[in-house]
N, C-alpha and C positions, 0 to 999 in steps of 0.2 A: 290738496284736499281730495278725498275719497267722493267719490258718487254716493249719493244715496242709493241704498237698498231698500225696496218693497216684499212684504210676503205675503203670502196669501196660503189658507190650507189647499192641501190638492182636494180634488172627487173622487179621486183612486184611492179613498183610503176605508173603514170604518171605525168610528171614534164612539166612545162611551165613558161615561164618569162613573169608577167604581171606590163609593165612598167621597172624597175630595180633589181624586189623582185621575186624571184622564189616562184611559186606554186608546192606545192609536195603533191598527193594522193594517199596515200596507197590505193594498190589493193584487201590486206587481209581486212580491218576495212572503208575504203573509208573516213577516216579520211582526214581532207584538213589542211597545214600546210604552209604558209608564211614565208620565213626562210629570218630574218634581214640581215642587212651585212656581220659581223663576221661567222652568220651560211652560209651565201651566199658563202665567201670565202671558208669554209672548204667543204661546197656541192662540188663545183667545182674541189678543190682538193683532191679531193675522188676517188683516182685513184688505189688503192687497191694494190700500192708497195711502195709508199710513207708514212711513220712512220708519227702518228699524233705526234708527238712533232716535228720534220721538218716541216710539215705544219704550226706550231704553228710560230717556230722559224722564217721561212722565210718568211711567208705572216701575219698571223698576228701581232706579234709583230713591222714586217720590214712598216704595215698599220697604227697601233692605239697604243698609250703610254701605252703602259702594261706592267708586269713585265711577262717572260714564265712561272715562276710557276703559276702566276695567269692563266696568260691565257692557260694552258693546263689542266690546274683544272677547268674551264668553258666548256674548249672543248671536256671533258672527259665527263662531265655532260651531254654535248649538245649531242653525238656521240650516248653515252647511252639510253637518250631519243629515238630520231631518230631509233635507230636500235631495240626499245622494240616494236616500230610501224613496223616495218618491212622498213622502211626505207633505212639504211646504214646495212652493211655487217662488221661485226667485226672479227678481226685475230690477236694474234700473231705472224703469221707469216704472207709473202707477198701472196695477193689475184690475183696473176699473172694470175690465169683463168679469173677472174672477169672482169679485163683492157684488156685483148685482146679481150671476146667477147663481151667488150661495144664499140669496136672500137676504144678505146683513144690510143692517141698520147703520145708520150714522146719530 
C-alpha cells in the first residue's frame, strides 16, 4: 500500500477565477496555468489535511463516472505537475501549518 498523500496550495503563487476556471501563476517561473474542472475540484480541496485519495473518493468520483484507481492515478499525475511548478505543496503527512495560515475553514 502507498502512503497517503496531502496537498496544500503554495503562497508563492497568484490564483483568480476567470469566469468558472481558476487562473494560477507561479511566482518562481510566472508560468500561467488554467486548471479544468477535475484540477478545479482538487485546487479547491487542497487544504493540506485532507489525504489525495479522500479527495478523490469524495469529490471526484462522488462528480464524474470514474473508477478511484483511475481517478487517483490522474490526480497523482496532476498534483505532481502542479507542485514541480511550485504550485501545490506535497506531504506524507498532514500540512496542518499550510491550512491554518491560508485561513481555510473546516
Amino acid at each position: 500500500m502507498t502512503s497517503r498523500r496531502y496537498v496544500a496550495r503554495s503562497k508563492a503563487i497568484a490564483a483568480r477565477k476567470l469566469g468558472e476556471e481558476p487562473m494560477v501563476m507561479s511566482a518562481t517561473d510566472s508560468t500561467l496555468f488554467t486548471l479544468d474542472e477535475v484540477a478545479s475540484v482538487i485546487w479547491a480541496a487542497a487544504d493540506g489535511v485532507t489525504p489525495l485519495d479522500e479527495i478523490v473518493e469524495k469529490k471526484i468520483c462522488a462528480l464524474y463516472d470514474v473508477s478511484p484507481e483511475v481517478a487517483l492515478k490522474d490526480a497523482e499525475a496532476l498534483i505532481e505537475n502542479l507542485a514541480e511548478h511550485g504550485l501545490l505543496l506535497l506531504s506524507d503527512e498532514p500540512l496542518v501549518e499550510a491550512s491554518v495560515s491560508q485561513g481555510e475553514t473546516r
